[in-house]
N, C-alpha and C positions, 0 to 999 in steps of 0.2 A: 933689141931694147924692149922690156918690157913694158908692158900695156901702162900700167900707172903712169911709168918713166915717160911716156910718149907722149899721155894725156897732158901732165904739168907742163911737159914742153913746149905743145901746143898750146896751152893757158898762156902759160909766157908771152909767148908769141905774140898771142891775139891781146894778153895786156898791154906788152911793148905796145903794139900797134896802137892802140886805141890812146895810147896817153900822148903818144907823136902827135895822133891826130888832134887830139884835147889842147898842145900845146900851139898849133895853128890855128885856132880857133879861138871864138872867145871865150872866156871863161865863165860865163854868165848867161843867158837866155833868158829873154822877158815874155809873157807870157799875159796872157789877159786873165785873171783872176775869175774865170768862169766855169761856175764848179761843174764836176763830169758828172754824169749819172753813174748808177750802180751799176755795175759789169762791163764798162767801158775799159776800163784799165784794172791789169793783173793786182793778186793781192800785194798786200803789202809783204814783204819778206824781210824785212833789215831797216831799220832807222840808225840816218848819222846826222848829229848836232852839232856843228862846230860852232865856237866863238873866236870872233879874229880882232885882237888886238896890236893899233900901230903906235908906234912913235915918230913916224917917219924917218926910222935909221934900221928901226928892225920892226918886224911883224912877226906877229906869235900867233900862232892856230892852235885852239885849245879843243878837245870836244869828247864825244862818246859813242860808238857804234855797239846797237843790239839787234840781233838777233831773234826774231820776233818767234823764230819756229822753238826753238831751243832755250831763248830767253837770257843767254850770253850777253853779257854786257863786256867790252873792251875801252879801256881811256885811250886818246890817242894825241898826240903835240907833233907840230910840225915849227918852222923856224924858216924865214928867208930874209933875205934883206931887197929884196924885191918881188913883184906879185909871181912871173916864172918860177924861180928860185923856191916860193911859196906853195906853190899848186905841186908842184914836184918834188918836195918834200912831205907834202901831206897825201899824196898819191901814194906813195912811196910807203908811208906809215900806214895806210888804210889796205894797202893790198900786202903790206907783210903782219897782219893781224891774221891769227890765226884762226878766227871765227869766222873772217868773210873772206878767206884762204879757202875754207871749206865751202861755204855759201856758192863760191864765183865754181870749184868743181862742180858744184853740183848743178847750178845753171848750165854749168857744159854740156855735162851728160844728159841732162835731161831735154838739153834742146837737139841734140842727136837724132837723126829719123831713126826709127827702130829698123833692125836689123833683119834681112831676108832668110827663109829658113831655106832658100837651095830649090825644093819643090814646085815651085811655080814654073808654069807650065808644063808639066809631064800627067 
């Protein structure tokens, strides 16, 4: 299998995995509103906006994901008639975008230890 072929597989994987886990979990996290200093937390890479409209029969997630490095903008809608159903489709729509398709390789790779060149210890 080729190295690409391997990488995507792996992403998969590790997206399956993470949205299993997102789907056991709550879907929300509250937080105290206490702002961080500078260089506490990595830069910003990607802004997503969603707006979630109900009627209590259906739910509509409406929003946009940019690309902060590249400056790519993508629309994206998701649809459930429940909040699972919800999150799973807007999952679903945000990782088959092809701007943060590329964004999440590149998180991969980059978080990768770099590679041994063989010589150590000789």
């Amino acid at each position: 299998m080729p190295l690409k072929d391997q990488l995507i597989s792996n992403l998969r994987a590790r997206l399956r995995e993470t949205l299993e886990e997102a789907q056991s979990s709550a879907l929300a996290r509250v937080t105290s509103a206490t702002p961080t200093k500078a260089g506490e937390e990595p830069p910003v890479v990607a802004r997503l906006m969603v707006e979630i409209r109900s009627d209590g029969t259906q739910t509509i997630a409406r929003g946009a994901i940019e690309d902060i490095t590249s400056g790519d903008r993508v629309a994206v809608e998701a649809r459930g008639s429940t909040p699972a159903q919800l999150a799973a489709s807007l999952a679903k729509t945000v990782f088959s975008a092809p701007l943060l398709a590329r964004a999440a390789v590149r998180a991969v790779l980059d978080s990768r230890p770099p590679k041994r060149s063989g010589n150590e210890g000789t």
